[in-house]
C-alpha positions in Angstrom: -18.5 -0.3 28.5 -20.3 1.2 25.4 -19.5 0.1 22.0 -20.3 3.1 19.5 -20.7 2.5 15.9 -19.6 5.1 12.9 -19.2 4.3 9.4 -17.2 1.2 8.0 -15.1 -0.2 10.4 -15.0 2.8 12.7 -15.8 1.5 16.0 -15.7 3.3 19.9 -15.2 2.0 23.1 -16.4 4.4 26.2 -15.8 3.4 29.4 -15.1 5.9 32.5 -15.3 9.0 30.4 -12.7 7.5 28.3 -13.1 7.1 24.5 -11.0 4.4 22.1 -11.3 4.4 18.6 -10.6 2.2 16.2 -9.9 2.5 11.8 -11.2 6.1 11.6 -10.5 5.1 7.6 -11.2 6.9 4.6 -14.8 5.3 3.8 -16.1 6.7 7.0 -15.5 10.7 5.8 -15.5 10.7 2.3 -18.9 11.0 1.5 -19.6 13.9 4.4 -21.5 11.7 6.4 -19.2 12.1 9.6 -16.5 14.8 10.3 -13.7 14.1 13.0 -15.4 17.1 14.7 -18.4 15.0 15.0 -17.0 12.1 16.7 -15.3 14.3 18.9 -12.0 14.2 21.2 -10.9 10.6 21.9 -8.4 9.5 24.0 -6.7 6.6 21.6 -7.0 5.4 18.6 -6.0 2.0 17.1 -5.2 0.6 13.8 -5.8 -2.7 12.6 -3.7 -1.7 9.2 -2.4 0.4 6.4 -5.7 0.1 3.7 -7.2 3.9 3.2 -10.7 2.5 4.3 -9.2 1.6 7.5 -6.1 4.0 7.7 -6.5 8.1 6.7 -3.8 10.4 7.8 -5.8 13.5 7.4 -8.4 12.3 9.8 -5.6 11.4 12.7 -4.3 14.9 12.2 -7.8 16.2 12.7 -8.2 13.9 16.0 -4.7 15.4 17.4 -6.2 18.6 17.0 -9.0 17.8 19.1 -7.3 16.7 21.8 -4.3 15.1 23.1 -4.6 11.8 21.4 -2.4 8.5 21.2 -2.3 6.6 18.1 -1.2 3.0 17.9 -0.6 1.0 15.1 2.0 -1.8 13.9 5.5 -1.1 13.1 4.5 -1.2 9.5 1.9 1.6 9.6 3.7 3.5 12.0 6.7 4.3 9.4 3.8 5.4 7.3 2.2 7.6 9.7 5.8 9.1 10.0 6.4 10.0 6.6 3.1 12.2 7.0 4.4 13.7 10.5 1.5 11.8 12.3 3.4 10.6 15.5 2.2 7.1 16.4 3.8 4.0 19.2 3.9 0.4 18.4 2.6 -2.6 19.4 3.4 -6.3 18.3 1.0 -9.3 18.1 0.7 -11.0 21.6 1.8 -7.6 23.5 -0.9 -6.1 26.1 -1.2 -2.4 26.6 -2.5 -0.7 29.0 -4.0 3.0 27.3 -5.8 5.6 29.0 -7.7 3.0 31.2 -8.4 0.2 28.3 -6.3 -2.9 28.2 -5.5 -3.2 24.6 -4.2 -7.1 23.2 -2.7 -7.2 19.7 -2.9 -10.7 17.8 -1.8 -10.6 14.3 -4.1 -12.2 12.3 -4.0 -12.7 8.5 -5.9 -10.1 5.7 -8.5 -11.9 4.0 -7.5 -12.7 0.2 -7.0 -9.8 -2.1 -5.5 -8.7 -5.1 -2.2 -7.9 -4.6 0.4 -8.1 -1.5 -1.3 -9.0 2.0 -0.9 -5.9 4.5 0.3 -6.7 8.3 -3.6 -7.1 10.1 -3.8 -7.2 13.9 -6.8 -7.8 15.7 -7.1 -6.2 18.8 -8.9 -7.3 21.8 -10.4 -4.1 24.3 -10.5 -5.1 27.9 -11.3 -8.7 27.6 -14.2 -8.8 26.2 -14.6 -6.4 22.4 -12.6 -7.7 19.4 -12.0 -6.0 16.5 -10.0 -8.4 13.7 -9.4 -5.4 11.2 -10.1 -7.6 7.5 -9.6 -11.4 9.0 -11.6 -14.5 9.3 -8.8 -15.9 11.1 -9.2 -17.0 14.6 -7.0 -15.0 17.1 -5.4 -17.4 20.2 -7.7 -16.2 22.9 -10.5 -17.6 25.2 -13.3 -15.0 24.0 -16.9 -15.2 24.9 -18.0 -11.6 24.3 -18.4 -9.0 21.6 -17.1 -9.4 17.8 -17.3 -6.5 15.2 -17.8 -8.6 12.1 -17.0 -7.8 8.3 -19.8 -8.4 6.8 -19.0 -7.1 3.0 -16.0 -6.3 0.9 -13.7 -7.9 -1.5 -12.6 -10.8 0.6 -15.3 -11.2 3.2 -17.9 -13.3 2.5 -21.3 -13.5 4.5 -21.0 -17.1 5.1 -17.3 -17.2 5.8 -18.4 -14.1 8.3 -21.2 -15.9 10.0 -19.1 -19.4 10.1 -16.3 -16.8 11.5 -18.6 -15.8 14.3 -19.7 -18.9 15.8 -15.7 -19.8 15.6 -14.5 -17.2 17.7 -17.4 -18.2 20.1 -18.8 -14.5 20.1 -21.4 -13.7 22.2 -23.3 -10.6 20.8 -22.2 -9.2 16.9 -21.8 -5.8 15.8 -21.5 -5.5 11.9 -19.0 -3.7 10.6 -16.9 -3.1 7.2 -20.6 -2.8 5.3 -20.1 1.3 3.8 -19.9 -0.3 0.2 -23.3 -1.2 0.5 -26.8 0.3 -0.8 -29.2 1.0 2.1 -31.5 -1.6 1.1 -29.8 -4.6 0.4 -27.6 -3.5 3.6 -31.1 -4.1 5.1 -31.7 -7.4 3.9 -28.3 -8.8 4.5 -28.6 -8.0 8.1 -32.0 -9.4 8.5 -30.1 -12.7 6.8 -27.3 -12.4 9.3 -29.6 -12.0 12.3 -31.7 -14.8 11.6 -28.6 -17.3 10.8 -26.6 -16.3 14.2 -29.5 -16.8 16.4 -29.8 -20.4 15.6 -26.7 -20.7 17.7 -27.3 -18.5 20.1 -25.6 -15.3 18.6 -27.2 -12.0 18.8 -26.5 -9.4 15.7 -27.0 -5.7 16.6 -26.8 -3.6 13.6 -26.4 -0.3 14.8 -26.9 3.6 13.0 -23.8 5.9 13.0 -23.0 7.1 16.5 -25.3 4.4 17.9 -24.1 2.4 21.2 -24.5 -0.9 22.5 -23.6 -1.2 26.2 -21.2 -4.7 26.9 
């Protein structure tokens, strides 16, 4: 399986000439960068919850377009994708999907602390061995020894509760993620910080460029 990064917390998994997606959110269009049309047809998207960095309806619509594409979200962001005639199915923490060849696990898993009222966060797990834990530090209930897309910047994340959070979830290989609010060079420097810190225990931190894979 290939794990393709974008901006922010947009993340792909390719496996089989299938494509998952996951938090196509505002921050990954709005400066240009990357177009729906770039990324291309996918097959399903996910979403970990309802924050515009995570969650934009007008990029769904453009990935329906596309191609025929199933979007899965929690009950809460469904209603929302409703009200803007995005048609999306459910999933509740602890239930395994199986979608267009990728076993999908949901854990709900608490938002990181922000101003303001908490939104549902799942964490999803992508055939065993990829987790993606939307905006948590929380630990999901799983025996996981493989590859973590880690928050690395942001309101509520910070880098040492993100490193601790790796070597807690027992993560083999790290992919950062949630870092668009960041300036190119201290982006740099952070990584190089992150890198350094994980391999002590074993940990290896791939920071990859926008459409950029690493193969799991």
């Amino acid at each position: 399986m290939e794990i393709r990064k974008y901006l922010h917390s947009c993340i792909a998994a390719e496996e089989g000439g299938k494509r998952l997606l996951i938090d196509p959110g505002l921050f990954s269009f709005i400066e240009g960068k990357l177009t729906p049309e770039a990324i291309g047809a996918v097959d399903v998207i996910l979403i970990t919850h309802q924050h515009d960095d995570h969650y934009y309806p007008d990029a769904l619509k453009a990935f329906t377009r596309l191609g025929k594409t199933r979007i899965v979200a929690d009950e809460e962001t469904g209603a929302l994708l409703a009200k803007e005639g995005v048609r999306a199915e459910t999933i509740g923490a602890g239930e395994t999907k199986d979608i267009a060849g990728f076993s999908v696990k949901a854990f709900r898993v608490e938002h990181g602390p922000i101003l303001g009222k908490l939104p549902l966060n799942l964490a999803y797990l992508v055939n065993k061995t990829f987790l993606h834990p939307g905006d948590s530090f929380a630990v999901p209930p799983l025996e996981f020894s493989g590859t973590l897309a880690l928050p690395i910047a942001g309101p509520w994340a910070l880098r040492t509760e993100a490193l601790a959070f790796a070597k807690r979830v027992r993560s083999r290989q790290v992919i950062p993620v949630h870092d668009a609010m960041l300036k190119e060079w201290f982006l740099t420097r952070m990584y190089e910080t992150c890198a350094n810190r994980l391999a002590s225990d074993h940990i290896s931190f791939h920071p990859l460029g926008v459409g950029e894979a690493l193969t799991v």
